[in-house]
Structures are given as structure tokens and as C-alpha cells.
KOLTI-828519 format. One line per 2 residues: number of its first residue (from 1); for each residue z, x, y of N, C-alpha, C, O. Coordinates in steps of 0.02 Angstrom, whole numbers, plus 50000, padded with zeros to 5 digits. Last residue first. Example, Ala and Ser with C-alpha at 12.3 -4.5 7.8 and 13.67 -1.06 7.14 Angstrom:
<rs>
2) 50354:50642:49888:50357:50684:49947:50394:50645:50002:50402:50670:50057; 50390:50660:49716:50390:50615:49775:50390:50660:49835:50423:50712:49834
</rs>
This chain:
<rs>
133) 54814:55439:42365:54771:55485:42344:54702:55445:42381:54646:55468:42375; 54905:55295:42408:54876:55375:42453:54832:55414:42433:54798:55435:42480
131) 54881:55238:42298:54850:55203:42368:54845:55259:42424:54802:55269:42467; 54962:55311:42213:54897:55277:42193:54875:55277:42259:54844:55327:42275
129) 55076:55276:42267:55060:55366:42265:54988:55329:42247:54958:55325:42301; 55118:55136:42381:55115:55189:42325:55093:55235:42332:55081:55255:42389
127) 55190:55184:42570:55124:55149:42514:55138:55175:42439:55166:55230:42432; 55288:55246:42615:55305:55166:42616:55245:55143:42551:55251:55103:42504
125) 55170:55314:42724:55265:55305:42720:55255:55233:42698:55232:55184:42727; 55051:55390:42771:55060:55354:42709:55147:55336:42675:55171:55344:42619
123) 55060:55434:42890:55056:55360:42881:55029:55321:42805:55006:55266:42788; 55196:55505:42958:55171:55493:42914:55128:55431:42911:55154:55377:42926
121) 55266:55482:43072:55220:55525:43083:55160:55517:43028:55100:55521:43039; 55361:55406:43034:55354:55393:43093:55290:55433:43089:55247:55397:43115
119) 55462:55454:42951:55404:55372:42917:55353:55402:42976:55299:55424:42954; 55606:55533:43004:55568:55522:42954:55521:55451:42956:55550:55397:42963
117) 55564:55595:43175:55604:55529:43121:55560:55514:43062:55503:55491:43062; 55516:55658:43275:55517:55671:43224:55569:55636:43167:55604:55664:43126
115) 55484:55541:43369:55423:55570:43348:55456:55626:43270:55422:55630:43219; 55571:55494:43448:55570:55461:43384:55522:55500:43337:55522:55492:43276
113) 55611:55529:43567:55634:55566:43504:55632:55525:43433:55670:55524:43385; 55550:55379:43629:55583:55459:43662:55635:55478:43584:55680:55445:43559
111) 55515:55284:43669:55495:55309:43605:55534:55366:43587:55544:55390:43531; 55506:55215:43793:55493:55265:43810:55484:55292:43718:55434:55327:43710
109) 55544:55066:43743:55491:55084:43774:55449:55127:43759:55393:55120:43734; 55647:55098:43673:55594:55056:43634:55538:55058:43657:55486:55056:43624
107) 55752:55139:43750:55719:55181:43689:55673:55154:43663:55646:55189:43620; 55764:55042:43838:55709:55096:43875:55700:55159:43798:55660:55204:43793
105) 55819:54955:43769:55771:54939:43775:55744:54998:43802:55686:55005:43783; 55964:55029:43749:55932:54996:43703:55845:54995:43704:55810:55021:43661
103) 55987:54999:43904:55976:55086:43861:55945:55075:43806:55894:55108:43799; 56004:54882:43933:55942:54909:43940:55956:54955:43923:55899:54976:43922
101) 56099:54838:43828:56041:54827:43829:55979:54861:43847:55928:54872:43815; 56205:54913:43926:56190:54959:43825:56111:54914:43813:56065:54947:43790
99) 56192:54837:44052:56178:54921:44034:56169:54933:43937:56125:54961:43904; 56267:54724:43980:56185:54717:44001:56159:54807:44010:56113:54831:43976
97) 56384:54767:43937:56325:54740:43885:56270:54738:43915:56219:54749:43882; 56413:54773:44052:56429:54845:44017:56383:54845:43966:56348:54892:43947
95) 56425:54679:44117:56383:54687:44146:56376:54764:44113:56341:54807:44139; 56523:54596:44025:56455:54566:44026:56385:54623:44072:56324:54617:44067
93) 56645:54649:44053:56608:54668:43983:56540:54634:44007:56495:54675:43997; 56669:54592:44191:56646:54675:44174:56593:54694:44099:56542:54727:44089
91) 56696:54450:44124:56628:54493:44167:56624:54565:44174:56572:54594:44160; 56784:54487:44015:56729:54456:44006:56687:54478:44064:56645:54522:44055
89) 56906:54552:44122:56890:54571:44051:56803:54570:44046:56764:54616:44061; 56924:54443:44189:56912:54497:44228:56877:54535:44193:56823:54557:44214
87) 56972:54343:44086:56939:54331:44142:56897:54386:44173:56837:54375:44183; 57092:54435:44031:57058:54407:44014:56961:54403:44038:56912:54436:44020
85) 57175:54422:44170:57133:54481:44139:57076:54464:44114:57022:54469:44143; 57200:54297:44172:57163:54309:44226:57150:54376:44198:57090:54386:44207
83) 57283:54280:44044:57193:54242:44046:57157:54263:44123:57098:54249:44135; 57398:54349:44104:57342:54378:44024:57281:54343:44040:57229:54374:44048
81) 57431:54290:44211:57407:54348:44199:57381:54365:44149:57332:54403:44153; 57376:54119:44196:57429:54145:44195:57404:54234:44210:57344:54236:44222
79) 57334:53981:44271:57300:54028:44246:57363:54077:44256:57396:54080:44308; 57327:53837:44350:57366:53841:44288:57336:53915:44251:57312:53904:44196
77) 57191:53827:44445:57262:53791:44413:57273:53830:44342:57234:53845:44296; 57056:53892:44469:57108:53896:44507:57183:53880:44490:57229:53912:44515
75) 56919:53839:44451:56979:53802:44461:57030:53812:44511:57048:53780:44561; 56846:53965:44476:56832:53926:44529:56881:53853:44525:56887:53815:44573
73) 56892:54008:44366:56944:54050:44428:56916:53990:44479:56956:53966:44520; 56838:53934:44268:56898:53923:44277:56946:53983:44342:57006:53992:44353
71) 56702:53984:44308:56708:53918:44308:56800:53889:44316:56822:53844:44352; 56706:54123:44255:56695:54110:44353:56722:54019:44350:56762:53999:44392
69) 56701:54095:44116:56771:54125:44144:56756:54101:44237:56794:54067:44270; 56590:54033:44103:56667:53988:44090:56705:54036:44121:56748:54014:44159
67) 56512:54138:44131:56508:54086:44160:56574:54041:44177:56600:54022:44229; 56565:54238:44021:56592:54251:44072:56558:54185:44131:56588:54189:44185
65) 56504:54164:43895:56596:54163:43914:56616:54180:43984:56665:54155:44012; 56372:54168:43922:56411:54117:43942:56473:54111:43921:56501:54057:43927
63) 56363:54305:43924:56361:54288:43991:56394:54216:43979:56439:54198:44017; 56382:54345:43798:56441:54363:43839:56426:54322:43923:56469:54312:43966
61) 56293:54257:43745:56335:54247:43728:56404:54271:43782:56452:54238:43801; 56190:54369:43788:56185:54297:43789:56242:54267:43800:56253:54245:43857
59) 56246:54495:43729:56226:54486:43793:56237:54410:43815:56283:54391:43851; 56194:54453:43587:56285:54483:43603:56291:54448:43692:56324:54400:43712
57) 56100:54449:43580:56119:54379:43557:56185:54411:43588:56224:54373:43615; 56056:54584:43623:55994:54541:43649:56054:54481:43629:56060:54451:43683
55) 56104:54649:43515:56127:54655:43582:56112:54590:43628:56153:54556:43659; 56029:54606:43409:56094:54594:43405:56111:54592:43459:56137:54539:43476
53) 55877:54678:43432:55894:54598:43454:55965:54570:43442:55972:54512:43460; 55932:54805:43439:55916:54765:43502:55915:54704:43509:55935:54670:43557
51) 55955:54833:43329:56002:54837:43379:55999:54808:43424:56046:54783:43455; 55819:54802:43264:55888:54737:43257:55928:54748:43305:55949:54699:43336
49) 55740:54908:43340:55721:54815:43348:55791:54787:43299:55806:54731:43319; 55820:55013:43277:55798:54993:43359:55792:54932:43367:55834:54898:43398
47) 55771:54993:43146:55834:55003:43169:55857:54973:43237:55896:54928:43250; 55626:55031:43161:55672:54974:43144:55727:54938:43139:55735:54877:43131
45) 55624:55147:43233:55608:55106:43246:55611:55035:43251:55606:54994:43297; 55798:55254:43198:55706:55232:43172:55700:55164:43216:55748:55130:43233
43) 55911:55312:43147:55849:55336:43200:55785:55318:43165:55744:55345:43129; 56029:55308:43072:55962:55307:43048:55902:55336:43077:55857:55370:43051
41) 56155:55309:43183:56131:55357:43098:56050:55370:43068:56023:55422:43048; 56089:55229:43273:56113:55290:43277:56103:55342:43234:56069:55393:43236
39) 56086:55117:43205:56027:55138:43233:56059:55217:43235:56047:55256:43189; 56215:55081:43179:56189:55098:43114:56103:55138:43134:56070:55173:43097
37) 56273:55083:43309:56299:55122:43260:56257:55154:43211:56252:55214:43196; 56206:54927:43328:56195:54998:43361:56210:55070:43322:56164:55108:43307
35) 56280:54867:43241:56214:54893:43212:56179:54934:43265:56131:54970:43252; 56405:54857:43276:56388:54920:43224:56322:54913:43215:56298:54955:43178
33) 56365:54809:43402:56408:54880:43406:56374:54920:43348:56342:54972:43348; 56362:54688:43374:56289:54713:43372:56335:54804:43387:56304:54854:43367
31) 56484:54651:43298:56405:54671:43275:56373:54698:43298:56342:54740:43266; 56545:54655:43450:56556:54695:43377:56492:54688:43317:56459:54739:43303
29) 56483:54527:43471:56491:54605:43520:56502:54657:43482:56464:54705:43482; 56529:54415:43409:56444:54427:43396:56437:54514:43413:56401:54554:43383
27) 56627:54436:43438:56634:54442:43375:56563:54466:43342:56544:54501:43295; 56647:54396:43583:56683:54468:43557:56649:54496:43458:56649:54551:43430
25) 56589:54267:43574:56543:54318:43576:56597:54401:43583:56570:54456:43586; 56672:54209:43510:56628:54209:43473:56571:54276:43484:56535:54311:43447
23) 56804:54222:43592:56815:54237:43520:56734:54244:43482:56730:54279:43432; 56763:54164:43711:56768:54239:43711:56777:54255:43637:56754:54310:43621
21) 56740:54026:43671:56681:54072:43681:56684:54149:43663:56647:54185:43630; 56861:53980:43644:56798:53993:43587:56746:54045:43607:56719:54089:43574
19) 56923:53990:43786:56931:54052:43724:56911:54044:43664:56929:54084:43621; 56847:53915:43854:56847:53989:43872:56854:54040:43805:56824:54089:43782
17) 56883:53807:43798:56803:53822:43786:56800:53892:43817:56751:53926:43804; 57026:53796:43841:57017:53817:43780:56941:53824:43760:56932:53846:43703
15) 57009:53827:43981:57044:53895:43963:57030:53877:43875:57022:53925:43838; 56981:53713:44069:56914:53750:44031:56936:53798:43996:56891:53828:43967
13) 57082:53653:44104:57059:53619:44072:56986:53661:44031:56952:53643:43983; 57203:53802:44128:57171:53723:44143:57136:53711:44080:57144:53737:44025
11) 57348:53869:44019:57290:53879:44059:57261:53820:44084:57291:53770:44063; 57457:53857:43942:57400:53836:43898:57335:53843:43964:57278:53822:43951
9) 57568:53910:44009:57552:53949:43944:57483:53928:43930:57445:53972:43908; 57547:53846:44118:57539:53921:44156:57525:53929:44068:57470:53954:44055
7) 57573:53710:44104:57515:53733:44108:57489:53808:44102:57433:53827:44086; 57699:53703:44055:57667:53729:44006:57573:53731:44016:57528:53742:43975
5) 57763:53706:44172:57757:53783:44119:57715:53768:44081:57680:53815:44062; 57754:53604:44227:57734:53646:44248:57713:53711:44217:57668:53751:44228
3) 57765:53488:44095:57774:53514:44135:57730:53591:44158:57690:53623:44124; 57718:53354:44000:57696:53402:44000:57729:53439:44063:57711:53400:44107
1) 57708:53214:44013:57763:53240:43976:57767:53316:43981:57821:53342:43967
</rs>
């Protein structure tokens, strides 16, 4: 019943697990953004380890939208210009997320300017005043 057009609007058969995906991990992507963000402000260690493991689930996630996305060019049917952006969109973003990862991660490594962040030096940060004396 369905004609030609209305493949080009509704895309093939993978265009609607395409666009849960891209909706979930755009959404997961934005989190971990702001808790990058929130590392930023804070500069601390701990900070570091959520950014990272947000990124770390963002990443994940973007690779298997951009899987589905190679999966429906390797279709081929019914893909209009917005979902071939789209498409184009998701793997770039996937390989933009894997760079903020590893920048992420070589601060975790390298430590690099953490040394004067408040806790960090101290190692009575955090204990009662009793337990320090």
C-alpha cells in the first residue's frame, strides 16, 4: 500500500533502530558533556573518574548507533538526505568521542596539574579535626 515516497520519508528497514539509538546515545553524549563540564570546574580526581566513565558509556553507545548507521548505507534503499547526514553525523561523532576519551584518559594517567587541586596534597582532606591532631 505503501509507495515509493514513503520509503524516502520513513528510510529502510534499520532507519527506526537507527533512530533509538541516535536518540539514546545523543542523550547519554550530553551527559557525559556536562560532567566533563563539571570536571572542569572542579578539577579533581574524582571528578575525572565519572567524566570518564560517562564518556567511557557515551563512546559505547555512539559506536553502536554508528554500526546501525554503516549497516543501513550498506542497505542502500530508501535513505533520504537528512538520514544520510544524519548517518555521516554519528560516525564522525563517534571518532570525536573517541579523541575526548582519550584526552579524558591521558589526564588520569599523566595527573598533569592536579598537584595543586584542593584534597590532593593534603592528606588529612576529608578526616575529622580529632583524627588529624
Amino acid at each position: 500500500m505503501c509507495s515509493a515516497m514513503c520509503h524516502n520519508i520513513y528510510g529502510n528497514t534499520a532507519t527506526s533502530i537507527f533512530l533509538a539509538f541516535v536518540l539514546i546515545a545523543s542523550m547519554v553524549g550530553l551527559a557525559s558533556t556536562l560532567a566533563g563540564a563539571h570536571h572542569l570546574s572542579v578539577w579533581r580526581t574524582e571528578s575525572l573518574a565519572a567524566a570518564a566513565a560517562a564518556a567511557t558509556i557515551a563512546w559505547t553507545l555512539t559506536l553502536l548507533a554508528m554500526g546501525v548507521a554503516c549497516k543501513e548505507i550498506h542497505i542502500r534503499y530508501g535513505r533520504n538526505k537528512r538520514l544520510k547526514t544524519l548517518e555521516a553525523f554519528m560516525i564522525i561523532l563517534s571518532l570525536l568521542e573517541l579523541l575526548y576519551l582519550l584526552a579524558l584518559y591521558a589526564g588520569a594517567v599523566t595527573r598533569e596539574g592536579y598537584n595543586n587541586a584542593p584534597g590532593v596534597k593534603n592528606p588529612n582532606y576529608g578526616t575529622p579535626a580529632a583524627a588529624a591532631v
